[in-house]
C-alpha positions as CSV (number, residue, x, y, z in Angstrom):
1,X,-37.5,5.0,6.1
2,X,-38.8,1.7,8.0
3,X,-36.7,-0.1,10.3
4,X,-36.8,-2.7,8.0
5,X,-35.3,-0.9,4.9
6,X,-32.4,1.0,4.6
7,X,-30.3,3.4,1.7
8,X,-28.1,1.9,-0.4
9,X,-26.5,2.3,-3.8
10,X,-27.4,0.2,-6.0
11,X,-26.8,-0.7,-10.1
12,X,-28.7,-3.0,-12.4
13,X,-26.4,-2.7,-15.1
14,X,-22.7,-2.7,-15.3
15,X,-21.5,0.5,-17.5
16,X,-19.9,3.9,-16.4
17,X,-20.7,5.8,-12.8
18,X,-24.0,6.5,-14.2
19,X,-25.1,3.4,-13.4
20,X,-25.0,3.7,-9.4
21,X,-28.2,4.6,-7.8
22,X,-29.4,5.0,-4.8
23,X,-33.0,3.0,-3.5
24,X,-34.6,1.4,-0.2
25,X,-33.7,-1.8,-0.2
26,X,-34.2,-4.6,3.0
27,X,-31.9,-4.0,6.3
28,X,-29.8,-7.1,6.9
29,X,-30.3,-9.1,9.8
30,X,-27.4,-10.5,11.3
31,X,-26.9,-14.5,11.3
32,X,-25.1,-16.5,14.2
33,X,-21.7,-15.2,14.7
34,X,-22.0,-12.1,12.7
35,X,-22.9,-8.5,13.9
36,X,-24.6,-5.8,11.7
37,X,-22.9,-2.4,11.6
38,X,-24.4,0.6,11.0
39,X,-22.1,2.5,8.3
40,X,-20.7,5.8,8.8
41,X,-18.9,5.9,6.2
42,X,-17.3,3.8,3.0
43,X,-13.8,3.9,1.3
44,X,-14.0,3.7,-2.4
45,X,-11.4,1.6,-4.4
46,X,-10.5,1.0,-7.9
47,X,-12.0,-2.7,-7.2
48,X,-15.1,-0.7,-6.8
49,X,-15.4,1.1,-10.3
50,X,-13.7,-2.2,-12.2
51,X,-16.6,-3.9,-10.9
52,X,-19.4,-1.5,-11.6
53,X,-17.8,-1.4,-15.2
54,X,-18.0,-5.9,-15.5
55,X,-14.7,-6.3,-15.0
56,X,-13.0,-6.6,-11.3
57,X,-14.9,-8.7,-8.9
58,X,-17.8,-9.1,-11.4
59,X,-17.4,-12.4,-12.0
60,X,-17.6,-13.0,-8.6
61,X,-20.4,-11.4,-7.7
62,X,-22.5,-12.0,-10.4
63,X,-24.7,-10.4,-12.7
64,X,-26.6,-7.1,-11.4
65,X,-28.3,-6.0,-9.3
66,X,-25.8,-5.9,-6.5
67,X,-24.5,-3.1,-4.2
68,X,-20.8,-2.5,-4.6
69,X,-18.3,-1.6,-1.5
70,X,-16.2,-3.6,1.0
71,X,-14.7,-0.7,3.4
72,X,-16.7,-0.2,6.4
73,X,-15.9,1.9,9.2
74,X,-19.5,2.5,11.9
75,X,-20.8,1.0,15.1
76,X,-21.9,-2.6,15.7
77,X,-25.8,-2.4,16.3
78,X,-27.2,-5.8,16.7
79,X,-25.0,-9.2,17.3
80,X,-25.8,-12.3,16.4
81,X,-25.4,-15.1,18.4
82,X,-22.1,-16.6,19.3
83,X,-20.4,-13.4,19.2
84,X,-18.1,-12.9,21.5
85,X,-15.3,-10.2,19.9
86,X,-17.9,-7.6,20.0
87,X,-20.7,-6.1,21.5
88,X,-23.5,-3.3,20.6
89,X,-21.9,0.2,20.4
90,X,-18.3,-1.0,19.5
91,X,-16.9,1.4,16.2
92,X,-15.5,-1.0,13.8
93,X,-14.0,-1.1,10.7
94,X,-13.4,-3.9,8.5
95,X,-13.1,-4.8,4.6
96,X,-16.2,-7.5,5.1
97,X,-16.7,-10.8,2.7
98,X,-14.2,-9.7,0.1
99,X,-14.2,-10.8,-3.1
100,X,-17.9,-11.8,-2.2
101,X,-20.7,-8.9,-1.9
102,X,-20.3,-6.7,1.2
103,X,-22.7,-3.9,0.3
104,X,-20.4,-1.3,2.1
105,X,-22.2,1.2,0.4
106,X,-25.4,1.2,2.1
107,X,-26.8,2.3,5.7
108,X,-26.1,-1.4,7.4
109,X,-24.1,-4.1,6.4
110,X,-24.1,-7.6,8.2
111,X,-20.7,-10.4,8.7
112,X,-19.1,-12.5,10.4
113,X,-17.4,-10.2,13.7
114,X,-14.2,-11.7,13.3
115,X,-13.6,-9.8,9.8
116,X,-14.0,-6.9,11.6
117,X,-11.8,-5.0,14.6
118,X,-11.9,-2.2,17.1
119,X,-11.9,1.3,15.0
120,X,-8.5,3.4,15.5
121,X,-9.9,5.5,18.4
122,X,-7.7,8.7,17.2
123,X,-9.4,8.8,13.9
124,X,-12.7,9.2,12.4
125,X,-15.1,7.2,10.5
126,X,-14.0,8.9,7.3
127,X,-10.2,8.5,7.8
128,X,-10.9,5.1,9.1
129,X,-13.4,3.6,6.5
130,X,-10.2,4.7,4.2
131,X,-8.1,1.9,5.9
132,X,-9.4,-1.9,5.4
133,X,-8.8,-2.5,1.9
134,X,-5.8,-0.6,0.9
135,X,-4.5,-1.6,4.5
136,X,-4.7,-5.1,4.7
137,X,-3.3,-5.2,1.2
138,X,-0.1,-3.5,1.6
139,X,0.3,-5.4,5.0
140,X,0.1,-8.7,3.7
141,X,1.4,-8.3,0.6
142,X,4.9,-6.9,2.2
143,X,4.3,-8.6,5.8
144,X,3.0,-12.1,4.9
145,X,3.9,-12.7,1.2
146,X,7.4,-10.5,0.4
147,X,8.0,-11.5,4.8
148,X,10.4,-7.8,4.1
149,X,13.4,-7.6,6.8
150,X,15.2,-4.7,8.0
151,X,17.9,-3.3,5.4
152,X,15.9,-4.5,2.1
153,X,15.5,-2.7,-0.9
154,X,11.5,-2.2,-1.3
155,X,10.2,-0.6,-5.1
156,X,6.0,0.5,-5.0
157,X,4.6,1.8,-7.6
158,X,2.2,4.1,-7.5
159,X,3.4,4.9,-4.2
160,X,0.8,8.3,-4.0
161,X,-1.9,5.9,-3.9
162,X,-4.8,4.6,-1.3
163,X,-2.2,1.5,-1.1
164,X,0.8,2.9,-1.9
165,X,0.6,5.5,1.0
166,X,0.5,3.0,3.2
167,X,3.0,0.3,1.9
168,X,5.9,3.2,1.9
169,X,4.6,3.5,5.9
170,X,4.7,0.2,6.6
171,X,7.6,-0.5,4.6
172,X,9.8,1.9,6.2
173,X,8.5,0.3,9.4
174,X,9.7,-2.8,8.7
175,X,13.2,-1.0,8.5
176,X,13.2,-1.1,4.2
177,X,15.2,1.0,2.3
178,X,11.8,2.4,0.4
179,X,11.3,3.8,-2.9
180,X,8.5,4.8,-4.8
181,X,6.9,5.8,-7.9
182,X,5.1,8.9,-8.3
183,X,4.3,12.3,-10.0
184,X,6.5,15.1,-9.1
185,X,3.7,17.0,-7.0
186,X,3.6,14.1,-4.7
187,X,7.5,13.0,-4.0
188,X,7.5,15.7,-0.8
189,X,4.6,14.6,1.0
190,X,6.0,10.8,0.6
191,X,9.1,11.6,1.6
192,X,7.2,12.5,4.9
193,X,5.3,9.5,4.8
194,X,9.1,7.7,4.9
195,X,10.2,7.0,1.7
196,X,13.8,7.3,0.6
197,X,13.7,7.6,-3.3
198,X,11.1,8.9,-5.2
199,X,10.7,8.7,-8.9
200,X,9.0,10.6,-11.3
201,X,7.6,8.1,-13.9
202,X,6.2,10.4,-15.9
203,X,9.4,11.7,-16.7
204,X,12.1,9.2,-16.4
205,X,11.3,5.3,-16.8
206,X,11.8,3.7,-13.8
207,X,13.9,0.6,-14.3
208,X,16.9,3.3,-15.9
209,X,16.3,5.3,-12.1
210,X,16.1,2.3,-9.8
211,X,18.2,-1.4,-9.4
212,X,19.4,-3.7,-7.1
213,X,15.9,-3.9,-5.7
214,X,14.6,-6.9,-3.1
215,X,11.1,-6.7,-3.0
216,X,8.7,-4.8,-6.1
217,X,4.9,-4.0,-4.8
218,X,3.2,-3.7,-8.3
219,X,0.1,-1.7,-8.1
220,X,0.1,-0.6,-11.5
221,X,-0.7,-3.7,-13.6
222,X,0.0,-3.2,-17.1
223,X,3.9,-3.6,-18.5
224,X,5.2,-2.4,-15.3
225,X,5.6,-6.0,-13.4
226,X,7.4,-7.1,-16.4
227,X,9.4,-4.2,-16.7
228,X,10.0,-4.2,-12.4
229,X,11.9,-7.6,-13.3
230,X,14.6,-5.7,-14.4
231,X,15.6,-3.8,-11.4
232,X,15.0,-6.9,-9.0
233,X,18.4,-8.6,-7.7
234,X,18.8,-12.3,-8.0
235,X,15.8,-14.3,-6.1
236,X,14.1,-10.9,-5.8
237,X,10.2,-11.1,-5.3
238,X,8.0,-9.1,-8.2
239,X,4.3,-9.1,-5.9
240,X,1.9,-8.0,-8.8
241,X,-1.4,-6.8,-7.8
242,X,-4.3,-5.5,-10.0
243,X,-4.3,-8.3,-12.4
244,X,-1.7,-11.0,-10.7
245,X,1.3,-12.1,-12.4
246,X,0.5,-13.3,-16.3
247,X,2.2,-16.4,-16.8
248,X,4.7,-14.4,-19.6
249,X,5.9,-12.5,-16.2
250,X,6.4,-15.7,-14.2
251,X,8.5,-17.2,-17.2
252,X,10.2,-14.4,-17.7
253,X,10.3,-14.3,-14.0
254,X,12.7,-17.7,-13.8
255,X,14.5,-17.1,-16.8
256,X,15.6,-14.0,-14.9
257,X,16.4,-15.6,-11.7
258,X,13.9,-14.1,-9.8
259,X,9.9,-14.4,-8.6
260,X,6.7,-13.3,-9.7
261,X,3.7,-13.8,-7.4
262,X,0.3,-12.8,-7.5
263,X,-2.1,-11.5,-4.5
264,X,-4.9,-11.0,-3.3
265,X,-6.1,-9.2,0.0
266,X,-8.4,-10.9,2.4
267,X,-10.2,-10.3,5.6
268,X,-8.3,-10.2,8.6
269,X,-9.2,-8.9,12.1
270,X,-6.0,-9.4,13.7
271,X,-4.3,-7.6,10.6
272,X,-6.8,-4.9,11.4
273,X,-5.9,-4.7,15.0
274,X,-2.3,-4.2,14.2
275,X,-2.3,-1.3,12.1
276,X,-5.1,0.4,14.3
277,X,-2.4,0.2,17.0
278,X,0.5,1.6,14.4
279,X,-2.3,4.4,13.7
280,X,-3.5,5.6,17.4
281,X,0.5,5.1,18.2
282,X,1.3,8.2,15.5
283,X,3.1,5.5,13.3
284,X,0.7,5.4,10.6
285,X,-1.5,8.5,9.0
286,X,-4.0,7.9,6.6
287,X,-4.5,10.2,3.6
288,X,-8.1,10.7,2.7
289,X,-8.2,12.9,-0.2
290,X,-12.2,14.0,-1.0
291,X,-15.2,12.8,1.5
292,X,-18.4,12.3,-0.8
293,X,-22.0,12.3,0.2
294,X,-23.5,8.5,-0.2
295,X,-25.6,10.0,-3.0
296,X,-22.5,11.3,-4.8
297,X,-21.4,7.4,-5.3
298,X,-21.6,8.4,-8.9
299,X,-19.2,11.3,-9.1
300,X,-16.7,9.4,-6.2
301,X,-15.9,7.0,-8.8
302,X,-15.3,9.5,-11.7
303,X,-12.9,11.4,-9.2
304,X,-11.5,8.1,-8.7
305,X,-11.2,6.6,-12.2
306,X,-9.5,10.2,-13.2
307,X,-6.4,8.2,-11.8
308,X,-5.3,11.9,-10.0
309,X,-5.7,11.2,-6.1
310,X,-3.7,11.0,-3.6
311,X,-4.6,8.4,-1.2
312,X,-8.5,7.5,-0.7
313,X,-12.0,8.9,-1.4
314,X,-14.5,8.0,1.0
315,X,-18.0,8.0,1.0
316,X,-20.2,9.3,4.3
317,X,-23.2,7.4,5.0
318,X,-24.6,7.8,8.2
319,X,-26.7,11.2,8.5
């Protein structure tokens, strides 16, 4: 390999995990005010293989070829200039450009330095490339959008999840009474993680389980934000995820006397820098369940779309 191209996995066609390959492509060169990172390693989302299928962020990125990925953990290598956050040698991580094109999984990726902070200095690449994405979205969606005091009632669903694992920390950080949905093999290691109901969907439907609820994180999709409606007390928030809220949920949302909001995650340093401090503090752990080789990209997102992990797959990239 030249120091002018680098390995990356890319697909010309949207369709099933087959699709991702891996080819040389051009190394990046960072414009003013961005750095280029050198990747050691990638966290894998279900954003990841909705997109490679045409759905997700598809639309977005537009039609293939493009290089899929938006978790980063590695170490700055060039800066642009301008940049002042940063220098040459810092480990980062960061969830770059989202919904636009990152290329996370490939040797080098190149954005502004701002979208990026100092890496958790008690973890490693692959724990932290786990972090951006499913981070920043349970911190903002229970931090900035639900704003959840001390004393709340807090639902998540799918609570053994890359997200979810970290909501039910942050959650019961925020001094929430937390409950979660899960399968039975999971409810021990989040009671751990701080959560003080878990329910087995699979064998009891939720809304009979739980009530009284103030906040619902819905990172199911699906019935369950209309059905979450249910358990919420009056001006309770329903924050749907994966798809947003359909407008049938925000109707029946207000005839219910309560709110349905949709979300979105988006970069945020600062955000970043927070819950690297919860994490090197012993506040936060991050659950990475299977490291893959860049070249496994394939088989990471059939492990992924089996729907049976607990917390993240990662990808490593840097040899």
């Amino acid at each position: 390999m030249s120091d002018s191209t680098m390995r990356a996995v890319t697909q010309h066609s949207t369709g099933g995990p087959e699709v991702l390959v891996v080819e040389q492509v051009p190394r990046p060169e960072p414009l003013p005010t961005e750095v280029r990172v050198k990747v050691h390693a990638a966290g894998v989302n279900p954003v990841d293989w909705k997109t490679r299928a045409g759905s997700g962020m598809a639309g977005v990125l537009g039609g293939p070829p493009f290089t899929l990925g938006w978790d980063v953990s590695g170490v700055v290598d060039k800066v642009g200039f301008g940049v002042t956050t940063l220098k040459e040698g810092d480990e980062v991580y960061g969830m770059p450009w989202f919904p636009r094109a990152a290329g996370a999984y490939a040797e080098y990726v190149t954005a502004p330095s701002r979208q990026f902070a100092l890496k958790p200095s008690s973890i490693g690449h692959e724990e932290a490339a786990a972090v951006p994405l499913a981070g920043l979205t349970a911190w903002q969606a229970l931090v900035d959008t639900a704003e959840v005091e001390s004393g709340q009632r807090v639902l998540i669903h799918a609570a053994g999840g890359g997200v979810g694992h970290l909501a039910v920390q942050f959650a019961k950080r925020l001094g929430a009474h937390v409950i979660g949905t899960a399968r039975s093999g999971s409810h021990d290691w989040l009671t751990k993680l701080g959560a003080d109901e878990v329910v087995d969907y699979t064998a009891v439907r939720f809304e009979d389980a739980v009530s009284d609820v103030d906040v619902v994180l819905d990172l199911v999709g699906g019935d369950t934000g209309l059905r979450s409606l249910d358990v919420l007390r009056p001006g309770g928030l329903l924050v749907a995820v994966p798809s947003g809220a359909a407008p049938e949920v925000v109707a029946a949302a207000e005839r219910k006397g309560v709110r349905a909001t949709p979300f979105l995650v988006e970069p945020d340093g600062p955000a970043l820098a927070a819950i690297a401090g919860l994490i090197d503090a012993g506040e936060v752990t991050v659950a990475v369940e299977e490291v893959f080789e860049l070249e496994e990209a394939a088989e990471a997102h059939a492990r992924g779309e089996s729907n049976r992990t607990r917390g993240k797959l990662v990808l490593r990239v840097a040899r």
